[in-house]
Every structure is written in C-alpha cells, then in structure tokens.
N, CA, C and O of each residue as an XYZ file, in Angstrom:
744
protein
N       0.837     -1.173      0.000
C       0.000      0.000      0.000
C       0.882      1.235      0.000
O       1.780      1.548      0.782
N       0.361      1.918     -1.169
C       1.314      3.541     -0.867
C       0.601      4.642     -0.252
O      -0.630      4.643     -0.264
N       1.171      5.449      0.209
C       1.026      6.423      0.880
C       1.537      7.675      0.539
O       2.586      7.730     -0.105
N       1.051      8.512      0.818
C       2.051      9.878      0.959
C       2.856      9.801      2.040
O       2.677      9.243      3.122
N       4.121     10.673      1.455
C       5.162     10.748      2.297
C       4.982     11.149      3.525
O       4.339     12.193      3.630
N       5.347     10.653      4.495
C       5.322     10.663      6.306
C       3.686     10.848      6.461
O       3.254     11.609      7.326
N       2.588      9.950      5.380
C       1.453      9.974      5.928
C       1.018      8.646      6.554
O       1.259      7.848      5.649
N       0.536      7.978      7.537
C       0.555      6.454      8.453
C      -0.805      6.022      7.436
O      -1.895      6.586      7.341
N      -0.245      4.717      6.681
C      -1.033      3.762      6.434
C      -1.144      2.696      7.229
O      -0.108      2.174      7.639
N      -2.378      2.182      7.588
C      -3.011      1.606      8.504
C      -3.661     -0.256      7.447
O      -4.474     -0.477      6.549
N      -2.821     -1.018      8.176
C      -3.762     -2.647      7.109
C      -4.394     -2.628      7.933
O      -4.009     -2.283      9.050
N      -5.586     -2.993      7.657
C      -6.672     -3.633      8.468
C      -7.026     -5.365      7.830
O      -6.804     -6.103      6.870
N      -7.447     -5.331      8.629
C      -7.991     -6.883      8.363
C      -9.440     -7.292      7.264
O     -10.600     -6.912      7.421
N      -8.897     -8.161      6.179
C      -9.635     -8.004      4.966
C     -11.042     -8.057      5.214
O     -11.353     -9.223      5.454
N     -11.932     -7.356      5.252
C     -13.384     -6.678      5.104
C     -13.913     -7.686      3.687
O     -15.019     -8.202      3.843
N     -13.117     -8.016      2.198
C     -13.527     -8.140      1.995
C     -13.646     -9.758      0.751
O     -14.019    -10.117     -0.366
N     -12.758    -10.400      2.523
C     -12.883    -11.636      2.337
C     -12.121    -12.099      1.633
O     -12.192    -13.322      1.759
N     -11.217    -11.756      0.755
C      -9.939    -11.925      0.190
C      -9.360    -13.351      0.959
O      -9.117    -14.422      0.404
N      -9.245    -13.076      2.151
C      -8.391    -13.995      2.914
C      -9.025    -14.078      4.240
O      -9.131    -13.052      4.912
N      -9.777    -16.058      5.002
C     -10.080    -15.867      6.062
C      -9.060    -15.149      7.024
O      -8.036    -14.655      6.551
N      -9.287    -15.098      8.141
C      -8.486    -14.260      9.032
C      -7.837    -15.348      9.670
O      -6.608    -15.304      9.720
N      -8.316    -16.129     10.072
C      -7.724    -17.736     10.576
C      -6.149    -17.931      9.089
O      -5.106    -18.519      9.377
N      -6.372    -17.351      7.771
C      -5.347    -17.444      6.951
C      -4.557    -16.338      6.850
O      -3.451    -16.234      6.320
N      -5.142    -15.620      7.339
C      -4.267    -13.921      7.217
C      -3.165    -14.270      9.043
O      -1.955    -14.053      9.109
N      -3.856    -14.709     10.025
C      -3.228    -14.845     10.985
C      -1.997    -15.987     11.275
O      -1.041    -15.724     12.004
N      -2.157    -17.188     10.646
C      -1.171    -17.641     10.324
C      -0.032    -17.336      9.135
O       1.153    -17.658      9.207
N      -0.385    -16.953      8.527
C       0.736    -15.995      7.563
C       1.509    -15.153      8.255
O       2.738    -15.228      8.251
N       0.526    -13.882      9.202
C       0.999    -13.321      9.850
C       2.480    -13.395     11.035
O       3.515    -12.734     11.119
N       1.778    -14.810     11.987
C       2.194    -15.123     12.499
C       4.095    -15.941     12.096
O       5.145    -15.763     12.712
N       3.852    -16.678     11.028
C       4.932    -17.092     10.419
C       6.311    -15.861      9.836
O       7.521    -16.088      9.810
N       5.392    -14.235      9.318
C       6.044    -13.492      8.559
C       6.986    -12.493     10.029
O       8.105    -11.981     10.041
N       6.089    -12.558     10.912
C       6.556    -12.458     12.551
C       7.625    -12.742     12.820
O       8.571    -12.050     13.195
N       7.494    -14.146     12.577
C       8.900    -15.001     12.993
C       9.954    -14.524     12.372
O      10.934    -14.015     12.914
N       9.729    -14.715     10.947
C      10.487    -14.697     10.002
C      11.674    -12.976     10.325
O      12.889    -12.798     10.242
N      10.629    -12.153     10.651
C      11.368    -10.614     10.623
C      12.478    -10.742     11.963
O      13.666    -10.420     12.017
N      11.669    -11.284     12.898
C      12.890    -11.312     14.237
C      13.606    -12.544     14.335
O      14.106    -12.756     15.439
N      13.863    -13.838     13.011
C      15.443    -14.462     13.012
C      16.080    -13.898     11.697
O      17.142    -14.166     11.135
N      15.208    -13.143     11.440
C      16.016    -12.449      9.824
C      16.827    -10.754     11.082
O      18.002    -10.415     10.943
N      16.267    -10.330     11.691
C      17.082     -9.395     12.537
C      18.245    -10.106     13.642
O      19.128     -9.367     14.079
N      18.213    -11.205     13.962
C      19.010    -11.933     14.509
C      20.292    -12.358     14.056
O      21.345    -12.504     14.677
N      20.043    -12.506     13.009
C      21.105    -13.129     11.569
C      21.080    -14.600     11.604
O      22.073    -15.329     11.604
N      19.796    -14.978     11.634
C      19.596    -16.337     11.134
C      18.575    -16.579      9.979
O      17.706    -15.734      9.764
N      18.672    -17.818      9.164
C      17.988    -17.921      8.271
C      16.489    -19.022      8.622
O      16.312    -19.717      9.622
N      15.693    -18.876      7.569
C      14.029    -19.692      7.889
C      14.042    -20.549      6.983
O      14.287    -20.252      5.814
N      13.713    -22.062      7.487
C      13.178    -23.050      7.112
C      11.467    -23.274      7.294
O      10.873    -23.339      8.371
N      10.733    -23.390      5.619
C       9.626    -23.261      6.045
C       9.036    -25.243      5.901
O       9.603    -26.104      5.227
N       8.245    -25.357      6.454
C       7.825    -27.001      6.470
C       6.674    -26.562      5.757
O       6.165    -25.504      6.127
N       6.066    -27.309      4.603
C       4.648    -27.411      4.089
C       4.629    -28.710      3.515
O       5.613    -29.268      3.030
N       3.167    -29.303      3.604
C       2.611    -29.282      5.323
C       2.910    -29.383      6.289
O       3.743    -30.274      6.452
N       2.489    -28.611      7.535
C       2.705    -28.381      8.784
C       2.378    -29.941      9.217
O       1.275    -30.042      9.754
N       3.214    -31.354      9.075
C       2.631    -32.591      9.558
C       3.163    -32.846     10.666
O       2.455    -33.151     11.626
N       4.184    -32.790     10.737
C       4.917    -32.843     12.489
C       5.002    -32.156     13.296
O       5.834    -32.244     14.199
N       3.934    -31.062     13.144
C       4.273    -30.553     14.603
C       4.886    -28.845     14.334
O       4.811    -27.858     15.066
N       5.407    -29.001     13.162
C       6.454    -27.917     13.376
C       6.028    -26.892     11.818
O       5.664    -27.341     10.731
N       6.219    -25.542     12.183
C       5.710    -24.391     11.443
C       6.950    -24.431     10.138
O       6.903    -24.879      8.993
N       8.219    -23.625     11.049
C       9.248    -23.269     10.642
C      10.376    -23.679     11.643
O      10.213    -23.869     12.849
N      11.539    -23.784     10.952
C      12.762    -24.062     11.770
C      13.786    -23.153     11.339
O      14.029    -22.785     10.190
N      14.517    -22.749     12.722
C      15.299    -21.163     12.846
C      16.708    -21.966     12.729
O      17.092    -22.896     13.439
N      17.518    -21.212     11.394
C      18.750    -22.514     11.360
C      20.076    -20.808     11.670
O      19.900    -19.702     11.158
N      21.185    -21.178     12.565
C      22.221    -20.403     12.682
C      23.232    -20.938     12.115
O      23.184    -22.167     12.060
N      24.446    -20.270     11.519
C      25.491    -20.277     10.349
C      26.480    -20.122     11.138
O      27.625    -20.149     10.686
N      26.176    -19.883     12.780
C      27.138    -19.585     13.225
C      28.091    -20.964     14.024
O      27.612    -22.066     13.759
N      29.196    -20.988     14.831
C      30.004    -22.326     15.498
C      30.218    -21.689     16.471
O      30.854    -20.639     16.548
N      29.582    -22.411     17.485
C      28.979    -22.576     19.070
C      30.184    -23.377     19.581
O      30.851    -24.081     18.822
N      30.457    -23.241     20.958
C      31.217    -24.360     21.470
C      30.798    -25.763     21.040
O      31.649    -26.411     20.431
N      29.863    -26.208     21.219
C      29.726    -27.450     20.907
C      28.986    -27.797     20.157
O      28.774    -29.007     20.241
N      28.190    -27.057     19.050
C      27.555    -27.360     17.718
C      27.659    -26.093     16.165
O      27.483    -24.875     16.136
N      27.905    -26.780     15.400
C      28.071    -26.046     14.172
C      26.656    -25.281     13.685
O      26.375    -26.176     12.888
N      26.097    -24.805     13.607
C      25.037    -24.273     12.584
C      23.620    -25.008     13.554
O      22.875    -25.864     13.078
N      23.535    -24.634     14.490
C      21.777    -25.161     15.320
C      20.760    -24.830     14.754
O      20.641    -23.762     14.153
N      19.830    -25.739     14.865
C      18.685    -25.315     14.536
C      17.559    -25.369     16.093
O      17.654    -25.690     17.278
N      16.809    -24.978     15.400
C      15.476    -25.205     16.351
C      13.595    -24.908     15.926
O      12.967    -23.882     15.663
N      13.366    -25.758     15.991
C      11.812    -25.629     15.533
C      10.873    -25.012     16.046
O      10.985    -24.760     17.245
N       9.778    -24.611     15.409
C       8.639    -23.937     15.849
C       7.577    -23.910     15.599
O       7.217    -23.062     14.783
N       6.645    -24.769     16.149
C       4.828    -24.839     16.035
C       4.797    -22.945     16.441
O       5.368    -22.491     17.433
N       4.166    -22.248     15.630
C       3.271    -20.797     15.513
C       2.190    -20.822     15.383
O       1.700    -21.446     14.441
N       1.163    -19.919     16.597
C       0.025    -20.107     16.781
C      -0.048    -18.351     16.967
O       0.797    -17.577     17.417
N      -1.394    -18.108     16.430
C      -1.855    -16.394     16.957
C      -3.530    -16.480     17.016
O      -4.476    -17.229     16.774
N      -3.232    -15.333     17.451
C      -4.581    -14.871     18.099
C      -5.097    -13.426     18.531
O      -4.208    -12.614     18.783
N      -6.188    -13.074     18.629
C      -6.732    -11.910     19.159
C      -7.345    -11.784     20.366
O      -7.846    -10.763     20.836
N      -7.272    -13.007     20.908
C      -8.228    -13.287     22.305
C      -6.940    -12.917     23.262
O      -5.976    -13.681     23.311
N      -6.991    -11.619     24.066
C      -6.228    -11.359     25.196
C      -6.845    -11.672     26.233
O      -6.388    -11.036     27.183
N      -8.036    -12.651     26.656
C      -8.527    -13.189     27.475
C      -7.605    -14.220     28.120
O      -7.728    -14.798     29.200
N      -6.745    -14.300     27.284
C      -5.545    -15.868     27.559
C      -4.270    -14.835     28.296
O      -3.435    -15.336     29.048
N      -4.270    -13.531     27.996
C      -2.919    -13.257     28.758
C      -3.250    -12.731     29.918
O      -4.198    -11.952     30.020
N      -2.373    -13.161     31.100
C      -2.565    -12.712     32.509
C      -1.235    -12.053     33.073
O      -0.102    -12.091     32.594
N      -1.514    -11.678     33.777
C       0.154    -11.154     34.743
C       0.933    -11.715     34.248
O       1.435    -11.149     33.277
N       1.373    -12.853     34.548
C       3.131    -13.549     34.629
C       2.973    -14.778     33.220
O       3.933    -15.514     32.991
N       1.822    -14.868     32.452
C       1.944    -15.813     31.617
C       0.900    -15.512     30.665
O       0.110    -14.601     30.911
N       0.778    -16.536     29.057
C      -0.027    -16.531     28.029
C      -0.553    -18.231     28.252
O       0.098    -19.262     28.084
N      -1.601    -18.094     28.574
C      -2.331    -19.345     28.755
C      -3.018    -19.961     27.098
O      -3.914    -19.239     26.661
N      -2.724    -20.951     26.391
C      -2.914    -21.103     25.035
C      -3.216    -23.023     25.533
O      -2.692    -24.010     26.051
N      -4.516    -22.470     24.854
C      -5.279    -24.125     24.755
C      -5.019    -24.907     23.160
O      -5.514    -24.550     22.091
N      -4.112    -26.036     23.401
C      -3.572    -27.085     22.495
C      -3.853    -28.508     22.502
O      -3.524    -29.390     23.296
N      -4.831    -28.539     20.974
C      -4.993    -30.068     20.535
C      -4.342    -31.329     20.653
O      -3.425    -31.769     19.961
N      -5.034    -31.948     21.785
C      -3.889    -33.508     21.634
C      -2.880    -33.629     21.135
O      -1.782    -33.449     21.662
N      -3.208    -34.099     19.552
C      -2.447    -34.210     18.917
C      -1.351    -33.252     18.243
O      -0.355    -33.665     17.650
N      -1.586    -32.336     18.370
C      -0.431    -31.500     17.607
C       0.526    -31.253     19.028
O       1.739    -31.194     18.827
N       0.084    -31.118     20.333
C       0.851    -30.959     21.450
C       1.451    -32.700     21.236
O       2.621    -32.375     21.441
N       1.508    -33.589     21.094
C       1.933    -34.727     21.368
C       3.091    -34.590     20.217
O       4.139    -35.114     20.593
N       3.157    -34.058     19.006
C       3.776    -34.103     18.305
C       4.895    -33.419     18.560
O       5.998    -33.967     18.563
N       4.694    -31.991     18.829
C       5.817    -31.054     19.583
C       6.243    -31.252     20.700
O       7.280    -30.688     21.047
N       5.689    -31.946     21.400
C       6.593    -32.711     22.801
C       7.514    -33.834     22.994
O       8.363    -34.066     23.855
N       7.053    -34.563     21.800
C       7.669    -36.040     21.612
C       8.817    -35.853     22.285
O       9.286    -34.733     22.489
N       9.379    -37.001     22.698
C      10.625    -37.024     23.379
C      11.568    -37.591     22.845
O      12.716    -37.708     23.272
N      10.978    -38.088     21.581
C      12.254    -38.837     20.985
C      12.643    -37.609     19.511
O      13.397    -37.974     18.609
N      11.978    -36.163     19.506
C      12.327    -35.224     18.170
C      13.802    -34.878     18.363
O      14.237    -34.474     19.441
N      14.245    -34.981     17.719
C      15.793    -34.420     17.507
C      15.999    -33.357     17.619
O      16.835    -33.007     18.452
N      15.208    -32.245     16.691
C      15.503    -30.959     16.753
C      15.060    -30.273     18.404
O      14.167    -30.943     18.924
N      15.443    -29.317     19.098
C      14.903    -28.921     20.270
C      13.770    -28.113     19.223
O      13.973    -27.889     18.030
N      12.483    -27.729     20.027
C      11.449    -27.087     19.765
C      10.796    -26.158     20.353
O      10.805    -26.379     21.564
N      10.177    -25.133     20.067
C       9.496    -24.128     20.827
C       7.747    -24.112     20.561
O       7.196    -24.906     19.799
N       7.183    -23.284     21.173
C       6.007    -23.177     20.946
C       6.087    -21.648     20.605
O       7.176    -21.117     20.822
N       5.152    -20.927     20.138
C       5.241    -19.852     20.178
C       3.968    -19.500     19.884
O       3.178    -20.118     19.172
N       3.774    -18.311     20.560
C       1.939    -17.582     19.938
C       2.052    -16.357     20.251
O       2.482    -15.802     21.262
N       1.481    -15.855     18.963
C       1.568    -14.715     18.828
C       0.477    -13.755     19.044
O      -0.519    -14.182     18.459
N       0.190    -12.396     19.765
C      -0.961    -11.941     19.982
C      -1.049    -10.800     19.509
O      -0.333     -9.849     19.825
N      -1.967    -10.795     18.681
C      -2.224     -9.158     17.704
C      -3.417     -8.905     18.157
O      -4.182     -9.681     18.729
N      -3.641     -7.232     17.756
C      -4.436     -6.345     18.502
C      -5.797     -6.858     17.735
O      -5.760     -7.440     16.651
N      -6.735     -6.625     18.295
C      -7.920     -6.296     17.796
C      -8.936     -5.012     18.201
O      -9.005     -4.595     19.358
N      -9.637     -4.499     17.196
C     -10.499     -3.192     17.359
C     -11.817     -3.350     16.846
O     -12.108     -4.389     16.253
N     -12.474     -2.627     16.974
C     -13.711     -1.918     16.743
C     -13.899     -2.327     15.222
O     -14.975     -2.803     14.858
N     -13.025     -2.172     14.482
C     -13.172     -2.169     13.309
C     -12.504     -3.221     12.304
O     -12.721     -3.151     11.095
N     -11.634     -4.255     12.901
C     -10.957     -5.610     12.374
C      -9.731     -5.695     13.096
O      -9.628     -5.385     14.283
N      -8.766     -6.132     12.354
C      -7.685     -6.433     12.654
C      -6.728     -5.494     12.098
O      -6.345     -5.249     10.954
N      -6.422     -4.985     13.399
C      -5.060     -4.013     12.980
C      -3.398     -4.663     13.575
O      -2.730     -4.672     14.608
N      -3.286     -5.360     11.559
C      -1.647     -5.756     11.820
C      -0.812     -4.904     11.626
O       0.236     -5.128     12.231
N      -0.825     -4.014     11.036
C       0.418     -2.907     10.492
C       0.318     -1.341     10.749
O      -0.426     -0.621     10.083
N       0.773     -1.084     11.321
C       0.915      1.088     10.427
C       2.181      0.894      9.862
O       2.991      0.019     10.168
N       2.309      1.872      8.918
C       3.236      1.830      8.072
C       3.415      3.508      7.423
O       2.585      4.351      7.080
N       4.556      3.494      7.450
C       4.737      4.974      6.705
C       6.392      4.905      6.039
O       7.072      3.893      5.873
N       6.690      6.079      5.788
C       7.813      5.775      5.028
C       9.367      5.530      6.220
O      10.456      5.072      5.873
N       9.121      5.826      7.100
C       9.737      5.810      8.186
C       9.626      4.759      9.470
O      10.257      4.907     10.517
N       8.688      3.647      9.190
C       8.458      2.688     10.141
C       7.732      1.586      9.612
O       6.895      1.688      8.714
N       7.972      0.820     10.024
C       6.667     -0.476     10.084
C       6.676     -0.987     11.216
O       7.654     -1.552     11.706
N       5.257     -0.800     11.916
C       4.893     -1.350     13.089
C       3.731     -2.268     13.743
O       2.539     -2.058     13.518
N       4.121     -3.124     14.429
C       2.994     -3.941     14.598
C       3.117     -3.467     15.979
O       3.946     -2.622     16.316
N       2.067     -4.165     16.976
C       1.362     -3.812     18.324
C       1.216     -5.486     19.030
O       0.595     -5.846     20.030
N       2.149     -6.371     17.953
C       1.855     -7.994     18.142
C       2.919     -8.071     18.874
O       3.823     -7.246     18.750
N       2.981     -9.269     19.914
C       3.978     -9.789     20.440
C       3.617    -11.309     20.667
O       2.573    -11.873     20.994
N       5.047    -11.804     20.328
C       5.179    -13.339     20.572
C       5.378    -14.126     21.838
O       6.491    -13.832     22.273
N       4.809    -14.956     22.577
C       5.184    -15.502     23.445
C       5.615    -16.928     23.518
O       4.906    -17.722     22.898
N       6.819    -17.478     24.268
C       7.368    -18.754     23.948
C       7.265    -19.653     25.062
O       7.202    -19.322     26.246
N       7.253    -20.852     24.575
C       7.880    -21.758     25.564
C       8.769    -23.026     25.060
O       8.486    -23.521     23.969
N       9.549    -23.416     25.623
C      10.197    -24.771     24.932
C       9.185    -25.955     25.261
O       8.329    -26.171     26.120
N       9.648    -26.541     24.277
C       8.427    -27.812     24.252
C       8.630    -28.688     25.157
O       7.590    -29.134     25.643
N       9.839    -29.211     25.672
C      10.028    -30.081     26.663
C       9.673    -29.419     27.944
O      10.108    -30.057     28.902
N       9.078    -28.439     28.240
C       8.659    -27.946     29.439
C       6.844    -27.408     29.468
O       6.120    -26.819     30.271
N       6.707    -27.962     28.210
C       4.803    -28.102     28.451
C       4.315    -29.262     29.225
O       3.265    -29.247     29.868
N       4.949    -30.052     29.157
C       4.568    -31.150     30.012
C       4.062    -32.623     29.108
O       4.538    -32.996     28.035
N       2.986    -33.283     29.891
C       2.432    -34.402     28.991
C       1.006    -34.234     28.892
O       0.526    -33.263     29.477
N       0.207    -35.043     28.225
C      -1.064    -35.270     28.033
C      -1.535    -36.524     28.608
O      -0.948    -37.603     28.536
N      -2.378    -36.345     29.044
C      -2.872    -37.986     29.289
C      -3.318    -38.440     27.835
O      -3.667    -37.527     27.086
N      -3.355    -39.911     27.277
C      -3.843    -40.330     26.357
C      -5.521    -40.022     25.948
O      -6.031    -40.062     24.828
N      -6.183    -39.698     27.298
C      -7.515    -40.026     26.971
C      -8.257    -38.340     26.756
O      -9.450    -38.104     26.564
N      -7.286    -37.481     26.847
C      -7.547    -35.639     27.229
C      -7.902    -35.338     26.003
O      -6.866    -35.691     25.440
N      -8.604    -34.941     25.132
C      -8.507    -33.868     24.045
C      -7.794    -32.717     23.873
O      -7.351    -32.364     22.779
N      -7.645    -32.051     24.993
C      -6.437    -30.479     24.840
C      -6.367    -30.249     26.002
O      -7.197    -30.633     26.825
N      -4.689    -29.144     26.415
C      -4.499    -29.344     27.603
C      -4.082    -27.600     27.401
O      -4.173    -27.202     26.240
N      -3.786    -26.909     28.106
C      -4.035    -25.645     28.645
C      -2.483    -25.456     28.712
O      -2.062    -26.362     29.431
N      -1.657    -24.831     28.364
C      -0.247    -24.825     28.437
C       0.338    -22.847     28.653
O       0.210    -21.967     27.802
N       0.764    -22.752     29.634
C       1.630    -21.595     30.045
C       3.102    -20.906     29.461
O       4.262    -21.221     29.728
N       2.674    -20.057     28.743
C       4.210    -19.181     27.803
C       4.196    -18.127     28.567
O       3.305    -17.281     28.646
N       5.294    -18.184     29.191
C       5.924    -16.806     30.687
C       5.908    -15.347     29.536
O       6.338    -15.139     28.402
N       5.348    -14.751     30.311
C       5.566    -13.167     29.860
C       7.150    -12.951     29.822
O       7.522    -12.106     29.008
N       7.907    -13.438     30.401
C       9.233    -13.129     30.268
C       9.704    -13.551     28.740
O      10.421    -13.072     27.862
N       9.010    -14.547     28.904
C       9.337    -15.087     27.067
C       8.854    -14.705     26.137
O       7.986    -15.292     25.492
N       9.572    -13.117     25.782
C       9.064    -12.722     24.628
C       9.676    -13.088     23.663
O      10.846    -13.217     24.026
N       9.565    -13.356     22.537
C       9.998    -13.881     21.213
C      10.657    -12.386     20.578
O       9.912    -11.772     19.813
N      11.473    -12.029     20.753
C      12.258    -10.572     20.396
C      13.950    -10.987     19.484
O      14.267    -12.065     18.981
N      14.357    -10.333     19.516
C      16.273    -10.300     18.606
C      17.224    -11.145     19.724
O      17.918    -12.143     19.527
N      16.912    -10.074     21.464
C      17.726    -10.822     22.059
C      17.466    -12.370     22.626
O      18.269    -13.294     22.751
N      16.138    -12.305     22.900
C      15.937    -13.697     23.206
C      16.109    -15.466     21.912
O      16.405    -16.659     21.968
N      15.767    -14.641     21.163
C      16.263    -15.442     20.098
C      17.710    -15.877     20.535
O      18.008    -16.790     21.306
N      18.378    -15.180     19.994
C      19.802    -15.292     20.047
C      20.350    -16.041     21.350
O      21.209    -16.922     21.309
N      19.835    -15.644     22.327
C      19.803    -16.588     23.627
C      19.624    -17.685     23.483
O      20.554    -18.474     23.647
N      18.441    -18.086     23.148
C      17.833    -19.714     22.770
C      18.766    -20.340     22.474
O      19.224    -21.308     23.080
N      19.366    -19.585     20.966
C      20.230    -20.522     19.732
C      21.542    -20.602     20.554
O      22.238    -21.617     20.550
N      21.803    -19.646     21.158
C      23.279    -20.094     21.965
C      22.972    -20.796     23.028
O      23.986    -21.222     23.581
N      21.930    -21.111     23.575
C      21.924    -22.372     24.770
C      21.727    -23.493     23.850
O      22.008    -24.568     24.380
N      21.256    -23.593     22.407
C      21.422    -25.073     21.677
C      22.782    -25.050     21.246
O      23.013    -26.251     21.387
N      23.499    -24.726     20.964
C      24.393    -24.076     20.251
C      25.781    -24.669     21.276
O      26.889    -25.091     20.947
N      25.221    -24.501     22.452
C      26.625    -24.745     23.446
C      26.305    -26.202     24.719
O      26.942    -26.640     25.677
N      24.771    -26.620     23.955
C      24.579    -28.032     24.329
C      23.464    -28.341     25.239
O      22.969    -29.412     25.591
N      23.134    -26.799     25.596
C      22.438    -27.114     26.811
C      20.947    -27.332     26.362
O      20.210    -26.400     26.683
N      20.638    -27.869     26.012
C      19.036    -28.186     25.453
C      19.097    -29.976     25.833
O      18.122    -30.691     25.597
C-alpha cells in the first residue's frame, strides 16, 4: 500500500474476504517469525505441510562451542483473544495431537512453541501502520520450549499450556535460545 510521504497507512484486516483471518493470521504469524530471526542473523526453514508438529525451523550459520550451525523448531500459533494473557503468563489451549507431536521425546531438533498476539479493534484487525519511516505492529510473541509443556494424558482432548511473559519472542531472546542449543544445553 502507498502512501504519501510521512502519511501512516493503517492494514486492516480483509473486510472483503480476500483472505479468512484464521489465513491472514497464520501468515501473519509465520512473517513475525520470520522478521525477528532475519534481525538476529539467522535464516528460515519453512515445512509445508505443517505434519509434524512444526511451522518453521530457525537454522544459525554460526560455530557454538559445541555445535556447528543449530537449529530449532517452531509450532506458531496467533490470536486476538487477550482473554488468555494474565500477569506472569499466556495461557494457550492445544490439541492432543499436535501438542503430542511437539513434545515427543524422541524429536531431535529442540522445539518451541510460540503464539503470537495481535491487537484487535472496533473495526478488524489491525496488523500494520506503516509509513515511510516505520513499520509497526502492536503484536507480540510468546514462547515456551516444548520439553517444558509437560504431557497429556492419552484419553484428554487439549491441555491448557503456560508461555511466561518473560518469554518474549524478540532479537535478544532469540539469540539466547540458539546459543543455549548451540553450546549443548538443550
């Protein structure tokens, strides 16, 4: 979308059906990712279809004490319901099966969860302002590693899983992650 110079263009959320929002939000959510390991200086692996569990995987170029080039995976989930965020955590309700998949204990790659929460208004979905001088969203990501969601019982349909407000999905925390895989500790 163009604009006049230093005038704020505003996306809203398609009115006119172009794209469900359930498809605009996972796009979203993925293009999210994508901007804060592309500011990190890592590159994106995308999976299609999403069959195991996993969205995208965040691969580093860099040599860690004890691993060459880490990766790490990521089931991406978003939403507009801030009914799920509280004080100290993002409470996000997950399907049996796709939580069984990202927990497995026998996946190789370490894994994260992540969900992302964009604003909602009066009037749709506001993902972007934009002008010639910024692009901004009002979304933030919240994480957790997968080996610390816990288990499911076999017989549960979905289980209720906690991403700490501390875990924001940002440049530095990234970079954190990949150097605790990176130097073994995962």
């Amino acid at each position: 979308m163009a604009g006049l110079p230093n005038q704020r263009v505003t996306v809203a959320g398609s009115e006119t059906g172009s794209l469900p929002i359930t498809a605009q939000q996972e796009h979203f959510s993925v293009a999210f990712t994508r901007m804060v390991a592309y500011a990190a200086g890592f590159s994106v692996k995308s999976h299609e279809p999403d069959y195991d569990g996993v969205d995208i995987t965040i691969v580093s170029s860099a040599e860690y004490e004890t691993y060459y080039c880490p990766e790490i995976e990521l089931q991406l989930k978003c939403t507009t319901q801030h009914h799920y965020l509280h004080d100290d955590h993002l409470s996000w309700p997950m399907e049996a099966k796709p939580f069984k998949k990202l927990t497995h204990p026998k996946r190789y790659n370490p894994a994260l969860l992540g969900v992302l929460l964009i604003p909602e208004d009066n009037h749709g979905l506001l993902l972007l302002e934009q002008d010639e001088d910024m692009l901004l969203t009002r979304s933030r990501m919240y994480w957790q590693w997968a080996r610390d969601l816990g288990t499911i019982p076999d017989d549960q349909a979905t289980k209720t899983v906690h991403l700490p407000r501390a875990n924001l999905f940002d440049v530095e925390q990234l970079q954190g992650i990949m150097e605790t895989i990176g130097e073994g500790g995962v």
